[in-house]
N, C-alpha and C positions, 0 to 999 in steps of 0.2 A: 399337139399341145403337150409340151414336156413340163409337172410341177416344178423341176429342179430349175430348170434355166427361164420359164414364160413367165411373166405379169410380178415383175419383180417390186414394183414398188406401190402394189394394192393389194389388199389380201387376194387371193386366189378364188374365195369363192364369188366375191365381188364381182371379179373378172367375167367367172359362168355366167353371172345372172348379166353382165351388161352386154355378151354374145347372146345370149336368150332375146334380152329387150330389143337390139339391135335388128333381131328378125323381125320382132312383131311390127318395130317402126317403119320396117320399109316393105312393109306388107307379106313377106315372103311368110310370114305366119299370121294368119290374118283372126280378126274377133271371132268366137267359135271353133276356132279350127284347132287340131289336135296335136299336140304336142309329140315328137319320135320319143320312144320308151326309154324309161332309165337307162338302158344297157347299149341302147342306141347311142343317145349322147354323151355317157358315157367312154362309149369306143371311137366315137368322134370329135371331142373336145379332148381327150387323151387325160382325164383327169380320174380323182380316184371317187368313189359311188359317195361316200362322204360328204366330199367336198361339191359334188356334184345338187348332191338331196339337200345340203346346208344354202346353196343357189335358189332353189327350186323351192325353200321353204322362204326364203326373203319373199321371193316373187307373189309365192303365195299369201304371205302377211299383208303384202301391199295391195293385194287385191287384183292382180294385171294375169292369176291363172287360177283356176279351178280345179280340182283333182275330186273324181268322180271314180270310188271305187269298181273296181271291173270292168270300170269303160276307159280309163287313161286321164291324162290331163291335156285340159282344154284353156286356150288365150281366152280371157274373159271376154265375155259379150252385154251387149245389153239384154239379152236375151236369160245369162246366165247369171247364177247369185242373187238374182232382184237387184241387179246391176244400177236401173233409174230409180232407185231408192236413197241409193249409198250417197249420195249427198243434198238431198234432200233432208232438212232436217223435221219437220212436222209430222207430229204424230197423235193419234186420237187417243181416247183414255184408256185403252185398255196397252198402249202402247204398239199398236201397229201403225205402218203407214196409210193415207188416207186414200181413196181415190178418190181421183182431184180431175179437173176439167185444167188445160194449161195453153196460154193466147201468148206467144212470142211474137215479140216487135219485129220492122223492120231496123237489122243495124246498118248504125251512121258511123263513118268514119272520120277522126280529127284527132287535132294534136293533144297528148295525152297532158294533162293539167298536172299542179303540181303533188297532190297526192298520190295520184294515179303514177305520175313516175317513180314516187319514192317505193311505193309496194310493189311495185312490179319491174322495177330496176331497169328505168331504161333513163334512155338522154331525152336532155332538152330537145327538142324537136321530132322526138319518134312519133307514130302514130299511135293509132289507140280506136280498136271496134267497140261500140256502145250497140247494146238494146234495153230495152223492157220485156219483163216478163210477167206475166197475171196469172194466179193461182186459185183456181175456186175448188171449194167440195159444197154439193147438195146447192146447186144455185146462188152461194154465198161467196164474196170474195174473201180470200182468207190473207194473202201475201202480196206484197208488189214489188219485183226484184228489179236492179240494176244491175247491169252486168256489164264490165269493163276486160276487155283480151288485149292483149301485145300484138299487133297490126303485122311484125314480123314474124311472128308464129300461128294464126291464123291470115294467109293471106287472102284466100276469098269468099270470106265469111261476110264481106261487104258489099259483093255482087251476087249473092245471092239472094234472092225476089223473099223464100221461106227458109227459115231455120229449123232446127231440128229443137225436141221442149227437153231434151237430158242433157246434160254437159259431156258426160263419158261418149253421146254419141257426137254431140259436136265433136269434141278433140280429135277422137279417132280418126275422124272425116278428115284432118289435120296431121296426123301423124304424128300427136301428142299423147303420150303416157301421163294422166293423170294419177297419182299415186293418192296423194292427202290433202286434207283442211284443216286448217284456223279460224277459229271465229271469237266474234268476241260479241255479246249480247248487253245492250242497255234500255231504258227507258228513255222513248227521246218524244216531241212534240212530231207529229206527222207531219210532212211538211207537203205543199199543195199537191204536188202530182199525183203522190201517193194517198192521200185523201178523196180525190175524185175517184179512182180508182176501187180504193176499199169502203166509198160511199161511208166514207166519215166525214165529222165537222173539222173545218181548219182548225192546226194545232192538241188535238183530240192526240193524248199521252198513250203511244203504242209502244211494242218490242218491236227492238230494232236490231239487227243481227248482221254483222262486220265480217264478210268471209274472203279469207285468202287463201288460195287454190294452188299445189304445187306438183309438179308434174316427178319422176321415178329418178331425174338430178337433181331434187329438193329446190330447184327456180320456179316462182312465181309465175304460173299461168292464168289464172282468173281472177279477179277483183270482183268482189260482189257485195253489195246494201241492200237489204230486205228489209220490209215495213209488215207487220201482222198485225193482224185485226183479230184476235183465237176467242173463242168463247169456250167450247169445251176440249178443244185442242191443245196440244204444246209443244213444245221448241224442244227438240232433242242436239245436244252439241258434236256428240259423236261422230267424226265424219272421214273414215280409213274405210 
């Protein structure tokens, strides 16, 4: 890889980081696993230490690797960062995450409606994976999520009998790089499903929390509607 003449019409360090992503997508560097040393890729990518670390820090902002003094750097895991935290947003009052008890649906598969196309940019007629998800801490339900995925980028996420309760380990399963989130938070009337669920009265005025999920080319992967029930809990928005 020569700076003078390669990857002429993206910045350069762009480039590193989307040869980096490229391994991790196709397994060839897998969640956990340990990244060749600066001087490694470096001498293999033919680029200068720079341009190389200006790579390697995007990655790192976006959350997709770990750098672990004295021990190197690692593709992130679930395992690593508190990886099934990061988007999760609930947190108790001292501001940690909670531990939570988590009942994932069986997903259905069907044609994506018309919101669901607009957020997640697909045609009329694409498909579109649905489940539920239930959220309890301390016996209590706290959340009821919906969760809408692009049929084309999860494809057998609809044959499978059990799902996984972290999104970062769905995707992965997928070979989706989830990078960030949007959400957007109101007061809305529960509406029934989620009522039976958080063992509230129909219409009972909860937070309601609108998240759109986007994978390391900034395209919409997850669609998601959460209903909460919090009493001493709260909604944190933060979600990289």
């Amino acid at each position: 890889m020569n700076e003078s003449n390669k990857f002429q019409s993206r910045p350069l360090y762009l480039q590193v980081r989307d040869a980096v992503l490229e391994r991790i997508r196709s397994g060839q560097l897998r969640p956990g696993g340990l990244l060749p040393s600066e001087m490694d890729l470096h001498r293999e990518l033919g680029v200068s230490l720079g341009t190389l670390r200006k790579a390697l820090g995007v990655l790192e902002s976006d959350k997709l690797i770990v750098r672990e003094p004295g021990r190197g750097t690692f593709v992130r895991s679930r395992q690593s960062g508190r990886a099934s935290e990061r988007f999760n947003p609930i947190r108790g009052q001292d501001g940690a995450p909670l531990s939570e008890h988590i009942k994932t649906g069986t997903a259905k598969l069907g044609t994506a409606k018309g919101t669901e196309r607009a957020h997640l940019k697909l045609d009329e007629g694409d498909q579109v994976v649905r489940f539920e998800r239930l959220r309890s801490h301390e016996g209590r339900p706290i959340a009821y999520e919906l969760v809408c995925l692009p049929q084309r980028l999860f494809p057998n996420v609809a044959l499978r009998s059990t799902l996984p309760d972290d999104l970062e380990e769905l995707a992965q399963g997928s070979g989706v790089l989830v990078a960030r989130a949007v959400g957007k938070v109101r007061a809305v009337p529960v509406p029934p499903a989620a009522a039976k669920a958080l063992s509230l009265t129909d219409g009972t005025v909860v937070l309601s929390l609108e998240r759109l999920t986007f994978d390391t080319d900034d395209q919409p992967v997850e669609m998601m509607t959460a209903y909460y029930n919090l009493k001493n809990e709260y909604c944190k928005l933060e979600m990289r």
